[in-house]
PAZAPA-4460 file (N, C-alpha, C; in steps of 0.05 Angstrom, whole numbers, plus 32768, in hexadecimal, padded with zeros to 4 digits):
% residues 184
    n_x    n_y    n_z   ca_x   ca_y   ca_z    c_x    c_y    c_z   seq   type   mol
   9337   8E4D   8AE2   931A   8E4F   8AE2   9311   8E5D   8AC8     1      X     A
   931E   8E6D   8ABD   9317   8E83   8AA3   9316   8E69   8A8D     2      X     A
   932C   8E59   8A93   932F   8E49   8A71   9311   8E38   8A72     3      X     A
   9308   8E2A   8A93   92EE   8E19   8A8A   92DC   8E27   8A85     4      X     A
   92D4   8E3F   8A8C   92C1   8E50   8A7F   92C1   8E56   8A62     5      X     A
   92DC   8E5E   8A5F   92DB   8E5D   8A3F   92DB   8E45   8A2F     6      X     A
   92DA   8E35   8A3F   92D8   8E15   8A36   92BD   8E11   8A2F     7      X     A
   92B1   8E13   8A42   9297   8E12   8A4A   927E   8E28   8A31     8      X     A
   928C   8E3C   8A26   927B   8E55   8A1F   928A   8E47   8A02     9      X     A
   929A   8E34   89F8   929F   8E2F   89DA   928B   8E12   89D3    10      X     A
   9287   8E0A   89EB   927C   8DF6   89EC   925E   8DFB   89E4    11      X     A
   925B   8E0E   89FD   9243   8E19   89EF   9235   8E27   89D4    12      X     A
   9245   8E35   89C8   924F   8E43   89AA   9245   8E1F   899A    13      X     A
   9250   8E13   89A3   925B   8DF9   898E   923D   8DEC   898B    14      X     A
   9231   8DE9   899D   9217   8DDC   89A3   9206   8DEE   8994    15      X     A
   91FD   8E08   899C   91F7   8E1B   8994   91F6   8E15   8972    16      X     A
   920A   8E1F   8968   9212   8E1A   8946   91FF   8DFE   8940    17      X     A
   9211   8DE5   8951   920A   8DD2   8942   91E5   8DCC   8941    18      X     A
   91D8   8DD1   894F   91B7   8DD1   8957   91AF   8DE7   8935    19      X     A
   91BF   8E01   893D   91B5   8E12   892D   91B6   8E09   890C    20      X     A
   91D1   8DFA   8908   91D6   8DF4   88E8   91CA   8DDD   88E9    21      X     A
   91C9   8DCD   88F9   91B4   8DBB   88F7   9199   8DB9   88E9    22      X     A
   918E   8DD2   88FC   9169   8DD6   88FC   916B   8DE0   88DF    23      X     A
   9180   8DF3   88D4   9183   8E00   88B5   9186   8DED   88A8    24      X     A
   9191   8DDA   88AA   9193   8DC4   889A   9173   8DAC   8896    25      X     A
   9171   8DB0   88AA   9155   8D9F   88A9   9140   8DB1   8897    26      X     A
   913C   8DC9   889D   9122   8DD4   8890   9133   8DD2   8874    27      X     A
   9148   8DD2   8864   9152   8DE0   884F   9146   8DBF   883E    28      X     A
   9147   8DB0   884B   9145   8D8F   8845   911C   8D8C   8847    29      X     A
   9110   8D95   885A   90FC   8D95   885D   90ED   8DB5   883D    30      X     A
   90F4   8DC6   8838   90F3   8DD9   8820   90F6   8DC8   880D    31      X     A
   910B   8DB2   8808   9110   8DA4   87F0   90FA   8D96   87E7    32      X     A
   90F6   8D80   87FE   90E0   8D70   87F3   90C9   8D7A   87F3    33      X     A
   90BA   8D91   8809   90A1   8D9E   87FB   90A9   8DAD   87DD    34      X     A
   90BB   8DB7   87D6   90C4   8DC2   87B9   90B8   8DAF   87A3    35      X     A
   90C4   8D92   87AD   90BC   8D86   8798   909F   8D79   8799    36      X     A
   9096   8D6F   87B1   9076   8D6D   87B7   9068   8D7C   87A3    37      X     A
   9072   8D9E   87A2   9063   8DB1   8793   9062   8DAD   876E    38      X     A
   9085   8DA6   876C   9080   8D9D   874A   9070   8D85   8745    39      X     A
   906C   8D76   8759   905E   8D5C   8754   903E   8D60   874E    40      X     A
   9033   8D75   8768   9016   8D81   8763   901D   8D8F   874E    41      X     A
   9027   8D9D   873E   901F   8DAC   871C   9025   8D94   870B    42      X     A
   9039   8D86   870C   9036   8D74   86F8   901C   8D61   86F8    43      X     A
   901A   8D50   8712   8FFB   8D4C   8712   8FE9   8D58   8703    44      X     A
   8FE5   8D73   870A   8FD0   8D81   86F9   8FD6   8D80   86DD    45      X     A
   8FE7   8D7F   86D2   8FEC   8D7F   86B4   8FE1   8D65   86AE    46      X     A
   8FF1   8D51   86C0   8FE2   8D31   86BB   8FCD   8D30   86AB    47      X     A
   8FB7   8D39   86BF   8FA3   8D38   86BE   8F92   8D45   86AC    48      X     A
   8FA4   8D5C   86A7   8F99   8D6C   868E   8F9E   8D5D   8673    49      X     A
   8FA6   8D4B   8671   8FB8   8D43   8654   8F9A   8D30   864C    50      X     A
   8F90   8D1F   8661   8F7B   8D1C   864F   8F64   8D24   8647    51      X     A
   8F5B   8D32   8656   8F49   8D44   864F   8F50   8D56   8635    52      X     A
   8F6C   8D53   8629   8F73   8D69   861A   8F75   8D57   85FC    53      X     A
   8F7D   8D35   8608   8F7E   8D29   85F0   8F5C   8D20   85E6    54      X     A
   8F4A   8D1B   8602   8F38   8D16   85F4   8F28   8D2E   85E4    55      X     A
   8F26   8D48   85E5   8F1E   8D60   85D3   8F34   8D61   85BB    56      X     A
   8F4D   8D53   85BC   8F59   8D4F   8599   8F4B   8D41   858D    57      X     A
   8F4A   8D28   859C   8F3D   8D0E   8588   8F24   8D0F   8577    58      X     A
   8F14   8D19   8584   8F01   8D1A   856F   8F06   8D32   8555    59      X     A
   8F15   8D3E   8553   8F20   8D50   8540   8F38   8D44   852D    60      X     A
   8F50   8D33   8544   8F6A   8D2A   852F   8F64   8D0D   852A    61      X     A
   8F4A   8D02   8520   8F48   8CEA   851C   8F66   8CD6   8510    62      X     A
   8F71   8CE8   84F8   8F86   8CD8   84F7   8FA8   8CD5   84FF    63      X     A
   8F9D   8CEE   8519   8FB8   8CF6   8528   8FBA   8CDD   853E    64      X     A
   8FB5   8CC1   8537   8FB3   8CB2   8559   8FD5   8CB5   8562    65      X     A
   8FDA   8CB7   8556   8FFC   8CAA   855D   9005   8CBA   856E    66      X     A
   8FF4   8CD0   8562   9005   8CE8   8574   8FFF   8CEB   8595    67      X     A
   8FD8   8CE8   8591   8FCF   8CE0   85AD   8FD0   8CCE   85BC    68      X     A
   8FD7   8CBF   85AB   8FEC   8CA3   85C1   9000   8CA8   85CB    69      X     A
   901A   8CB8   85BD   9039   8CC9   85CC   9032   8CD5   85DD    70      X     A
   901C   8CE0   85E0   9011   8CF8   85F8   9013   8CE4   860F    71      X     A
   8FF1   8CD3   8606   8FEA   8CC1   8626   9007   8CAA   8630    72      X     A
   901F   8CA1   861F   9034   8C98   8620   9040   8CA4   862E    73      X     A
   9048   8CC4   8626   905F   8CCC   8633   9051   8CD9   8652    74      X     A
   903B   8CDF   8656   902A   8CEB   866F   902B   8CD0   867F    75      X     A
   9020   8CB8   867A   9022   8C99   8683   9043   8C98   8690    76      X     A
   9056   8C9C   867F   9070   8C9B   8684   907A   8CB0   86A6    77      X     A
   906E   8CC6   8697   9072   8CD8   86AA   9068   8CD8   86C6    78      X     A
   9055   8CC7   86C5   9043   8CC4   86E7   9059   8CB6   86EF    79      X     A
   9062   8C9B   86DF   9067   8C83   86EF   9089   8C8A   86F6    80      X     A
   9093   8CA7   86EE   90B0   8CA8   86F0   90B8   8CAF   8714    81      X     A
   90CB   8CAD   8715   90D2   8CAA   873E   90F2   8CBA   872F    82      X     A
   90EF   8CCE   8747   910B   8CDD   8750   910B   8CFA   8738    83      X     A
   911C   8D08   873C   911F   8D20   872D   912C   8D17   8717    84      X     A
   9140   8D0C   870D   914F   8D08   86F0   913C   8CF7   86E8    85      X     A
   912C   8CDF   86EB   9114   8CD8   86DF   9101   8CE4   86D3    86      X     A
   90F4   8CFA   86F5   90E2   8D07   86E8   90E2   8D1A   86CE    87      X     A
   90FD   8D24   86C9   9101   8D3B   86BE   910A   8D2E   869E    88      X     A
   911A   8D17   869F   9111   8D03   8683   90F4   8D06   867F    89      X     A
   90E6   8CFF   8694   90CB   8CF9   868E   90BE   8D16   8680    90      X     A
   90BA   8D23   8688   90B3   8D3F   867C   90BA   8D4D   865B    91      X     A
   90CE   8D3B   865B   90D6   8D4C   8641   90CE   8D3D   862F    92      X     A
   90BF   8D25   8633   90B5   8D18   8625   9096   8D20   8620    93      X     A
   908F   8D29   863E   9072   8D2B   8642   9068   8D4E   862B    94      X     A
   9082   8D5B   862D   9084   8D7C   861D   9082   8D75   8608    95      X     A
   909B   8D60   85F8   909D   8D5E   85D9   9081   8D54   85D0    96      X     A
   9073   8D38   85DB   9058   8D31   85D8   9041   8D4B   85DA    97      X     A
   903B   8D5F   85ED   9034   8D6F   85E8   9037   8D85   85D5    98      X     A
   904B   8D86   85D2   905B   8D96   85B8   9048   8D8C   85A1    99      X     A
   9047   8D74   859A   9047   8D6C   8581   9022   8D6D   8580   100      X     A
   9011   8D66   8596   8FFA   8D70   858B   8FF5   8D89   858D   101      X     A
   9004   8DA5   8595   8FFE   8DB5   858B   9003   8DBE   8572   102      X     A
   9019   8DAD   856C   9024   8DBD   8551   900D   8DAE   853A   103      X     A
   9006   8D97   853E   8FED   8D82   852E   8FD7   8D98   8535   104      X     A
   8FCE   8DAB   8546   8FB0   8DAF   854E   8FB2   8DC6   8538   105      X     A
   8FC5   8DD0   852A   8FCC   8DED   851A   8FB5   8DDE   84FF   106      X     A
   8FBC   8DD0   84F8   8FA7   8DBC   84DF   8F8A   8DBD   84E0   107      X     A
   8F84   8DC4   84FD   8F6C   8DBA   84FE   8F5A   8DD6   8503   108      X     A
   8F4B   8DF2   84F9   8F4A   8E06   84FD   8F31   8DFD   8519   109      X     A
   8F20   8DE9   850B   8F08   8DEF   8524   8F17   8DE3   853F   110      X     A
   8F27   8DD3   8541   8F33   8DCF   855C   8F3B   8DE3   856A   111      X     A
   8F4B   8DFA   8560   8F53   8E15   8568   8F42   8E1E   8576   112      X     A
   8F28   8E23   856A   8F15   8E37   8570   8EFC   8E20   8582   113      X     A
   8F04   8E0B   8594   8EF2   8DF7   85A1   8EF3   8E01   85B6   114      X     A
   8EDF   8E0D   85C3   8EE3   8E1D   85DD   8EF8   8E09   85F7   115      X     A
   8EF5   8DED   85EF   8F00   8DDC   8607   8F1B   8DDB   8600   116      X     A
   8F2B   8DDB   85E8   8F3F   8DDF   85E4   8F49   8DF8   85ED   117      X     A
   8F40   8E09   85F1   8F47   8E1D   85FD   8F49   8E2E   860E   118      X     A
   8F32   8E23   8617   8F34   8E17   863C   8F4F   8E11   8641   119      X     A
   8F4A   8DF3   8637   8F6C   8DE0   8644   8F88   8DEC   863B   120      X     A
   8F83   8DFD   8627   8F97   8E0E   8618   8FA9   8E1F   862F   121      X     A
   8F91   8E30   863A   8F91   8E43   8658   8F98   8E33   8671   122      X     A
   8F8B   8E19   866F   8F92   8E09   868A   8FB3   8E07   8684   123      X     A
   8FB8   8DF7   866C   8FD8   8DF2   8673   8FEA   8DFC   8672   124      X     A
   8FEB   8E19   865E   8FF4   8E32   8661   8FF6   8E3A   8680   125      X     A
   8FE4   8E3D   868F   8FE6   8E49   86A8   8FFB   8E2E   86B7   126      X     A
   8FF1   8E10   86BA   8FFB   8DF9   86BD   9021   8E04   86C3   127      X     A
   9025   8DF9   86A5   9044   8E04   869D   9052   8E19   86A9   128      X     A
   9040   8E31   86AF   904D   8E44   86BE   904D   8E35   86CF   129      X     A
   9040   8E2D   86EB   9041   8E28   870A   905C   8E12   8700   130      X     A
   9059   8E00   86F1   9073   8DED   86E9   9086   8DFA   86F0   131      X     A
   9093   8E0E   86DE   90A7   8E19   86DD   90B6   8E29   86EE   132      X     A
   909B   8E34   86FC   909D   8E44   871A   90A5   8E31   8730   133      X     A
   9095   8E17   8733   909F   8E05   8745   90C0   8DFF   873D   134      X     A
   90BF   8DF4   8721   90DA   8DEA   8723   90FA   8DF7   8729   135      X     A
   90EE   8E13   8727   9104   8E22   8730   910B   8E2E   8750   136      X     A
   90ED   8E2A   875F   90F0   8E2B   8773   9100   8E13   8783   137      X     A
   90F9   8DFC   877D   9104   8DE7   8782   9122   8DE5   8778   138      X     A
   912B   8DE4   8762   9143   8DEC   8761   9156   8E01   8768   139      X     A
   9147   8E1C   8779   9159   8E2C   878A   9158   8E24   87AA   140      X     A
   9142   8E13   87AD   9144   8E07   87CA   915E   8DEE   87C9   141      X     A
   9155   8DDE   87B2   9174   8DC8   87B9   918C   8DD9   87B3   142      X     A
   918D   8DEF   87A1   91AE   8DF9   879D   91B6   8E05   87C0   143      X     A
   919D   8E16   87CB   91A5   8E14   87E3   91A8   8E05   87F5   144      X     A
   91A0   8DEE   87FA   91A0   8DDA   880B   91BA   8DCD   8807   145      X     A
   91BB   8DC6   87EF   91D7   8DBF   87E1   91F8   8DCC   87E8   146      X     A
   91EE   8DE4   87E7   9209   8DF1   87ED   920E   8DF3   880A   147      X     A
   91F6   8DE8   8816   91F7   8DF0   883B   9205   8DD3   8844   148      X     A
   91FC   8DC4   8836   9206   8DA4   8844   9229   8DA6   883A   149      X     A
   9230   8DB9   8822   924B   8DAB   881C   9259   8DC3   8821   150      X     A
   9251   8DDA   8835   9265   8DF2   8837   926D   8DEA   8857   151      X     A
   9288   8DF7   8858   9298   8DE9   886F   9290   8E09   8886   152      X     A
   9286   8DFE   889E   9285   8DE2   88A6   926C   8DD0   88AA   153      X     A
   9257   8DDF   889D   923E   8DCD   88A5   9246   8DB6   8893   154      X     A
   9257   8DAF   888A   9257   8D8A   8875   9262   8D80   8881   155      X     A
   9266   8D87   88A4   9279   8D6E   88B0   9257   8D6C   88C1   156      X     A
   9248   8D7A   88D1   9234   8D79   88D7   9214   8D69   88BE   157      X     A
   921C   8D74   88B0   9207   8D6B   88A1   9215   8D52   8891   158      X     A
   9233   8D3C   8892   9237   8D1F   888E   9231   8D0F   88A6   159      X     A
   9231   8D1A   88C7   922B   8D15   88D9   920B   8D07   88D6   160      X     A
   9201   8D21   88C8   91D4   8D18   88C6   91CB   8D0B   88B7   161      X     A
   91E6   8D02   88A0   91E2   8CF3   888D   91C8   8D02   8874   162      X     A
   91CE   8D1B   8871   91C5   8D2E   8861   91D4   8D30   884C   163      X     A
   91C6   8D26   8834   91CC   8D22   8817   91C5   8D32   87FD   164      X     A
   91DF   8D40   87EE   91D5   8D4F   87DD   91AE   8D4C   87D3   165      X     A
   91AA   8D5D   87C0   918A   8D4F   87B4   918D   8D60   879D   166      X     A
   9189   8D4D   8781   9186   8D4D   8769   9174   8D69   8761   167      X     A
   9180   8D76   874B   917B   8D8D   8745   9166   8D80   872D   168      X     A
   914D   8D92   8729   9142   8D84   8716   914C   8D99   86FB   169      X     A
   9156   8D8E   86DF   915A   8D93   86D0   9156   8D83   86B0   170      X     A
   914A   8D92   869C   914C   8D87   8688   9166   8D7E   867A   171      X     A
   9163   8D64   866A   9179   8D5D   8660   9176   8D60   8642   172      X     A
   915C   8D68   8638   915D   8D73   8618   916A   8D93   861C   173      X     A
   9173   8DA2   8615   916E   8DBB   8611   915D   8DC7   8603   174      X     A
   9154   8DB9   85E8   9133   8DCA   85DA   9127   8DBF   85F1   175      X     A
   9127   8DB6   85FB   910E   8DB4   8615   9104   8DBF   862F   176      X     A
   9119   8DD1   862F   9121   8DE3   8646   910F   8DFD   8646   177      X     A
   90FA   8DFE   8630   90E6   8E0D   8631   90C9   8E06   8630   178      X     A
   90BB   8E13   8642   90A4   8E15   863C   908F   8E01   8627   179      X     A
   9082   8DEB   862E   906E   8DDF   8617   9064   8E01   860A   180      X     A
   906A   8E00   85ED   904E   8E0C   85E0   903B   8E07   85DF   181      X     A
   9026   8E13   85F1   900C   8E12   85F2   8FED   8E2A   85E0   182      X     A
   9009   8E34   85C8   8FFA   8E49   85C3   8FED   8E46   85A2   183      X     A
   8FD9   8E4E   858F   8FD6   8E48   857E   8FD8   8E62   856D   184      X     A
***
């Protein structure tokens, strides 16, 4: 009679665990994708800032078009990109383009001093932080999630739920790995 009780009380342990690493496993998967929801709302906002920021160049870099075309290109590029190693190609494109009309706006003294330039100066400055803040939050939720699906034994439970690593977002330039300059 002792052994089906203790049969009975491992069984229960077992159920127990598995519900529990389960439900941890679900929220750790449910943290991921709001993580990235969140980089999606700041990048959005940058989106959106880019033209408002190219149209207060243009009337100043009349003969900078090329450059404000790389901008609305690489921002265009950037909406239409799907998944994290996309998006994060996409970005370093969308920084270097940014990059380059700040470093063009240094030429132009009254652009500096255009109160809307510097406005958007402040908007994307602040922008870039929440970026950076998101993207690290989101990459310590998948390193955790990550290491929960493949540490033994929740990776026999979590190949059971069909719970799949999820892509770390990371740059693949290294000068890119910092911050757009947004400063004059």
């Amino acid at each position: 009679m002792i052994v089906v009780w203790v049969l009975i009380g491992l069984v229960v342990v077992l159920v127990i665990w598995m519900i529990a690493t389960y439900n941890r496993l679900v929220s750790l998967r449910q943290q991921t994708m709001n993580a990235w929801s969140q980089i999606d709302v700041q990048l959005k906002r940058r989106y959106d800032l880019i033209p408002n920021l190219v149209e207060t160049v243009k009337g100043y870099m009349k003969h900078e078009q090329d450059t404000l075309e790389r901008v609305i290109q690489a921002r265009n590029r950037a909406i239409a990109a799907q998944g994290v190693h996309e998006k994060a190609a996409a970005e370093v494109q969308v920084a270097s383009a940014l990059g380059g009309i700040f470093a063009l706006s240094e030429a132009y003294p009254e652009l500096r001093s255009n109160e809307n330039m510097l406005h958007l100066q402040e908007e994307l400055k602040g922008t870039e932080n929440k970026i950076a803040f998101a993207r690290q939050y989101y990459n310590d939720i998948v390193a955790s999630y990550n290491t929960k699906i493949e540490s033994f034994p929740d990776r026999i439970l979590a190949g059971m739920a069909s719970m799949k690593p999820r892509e770390l977002f990371e740059l693949d330039d290294a000068a890119e790995r910092g911050p757009v300059k947004v400063q004059f």
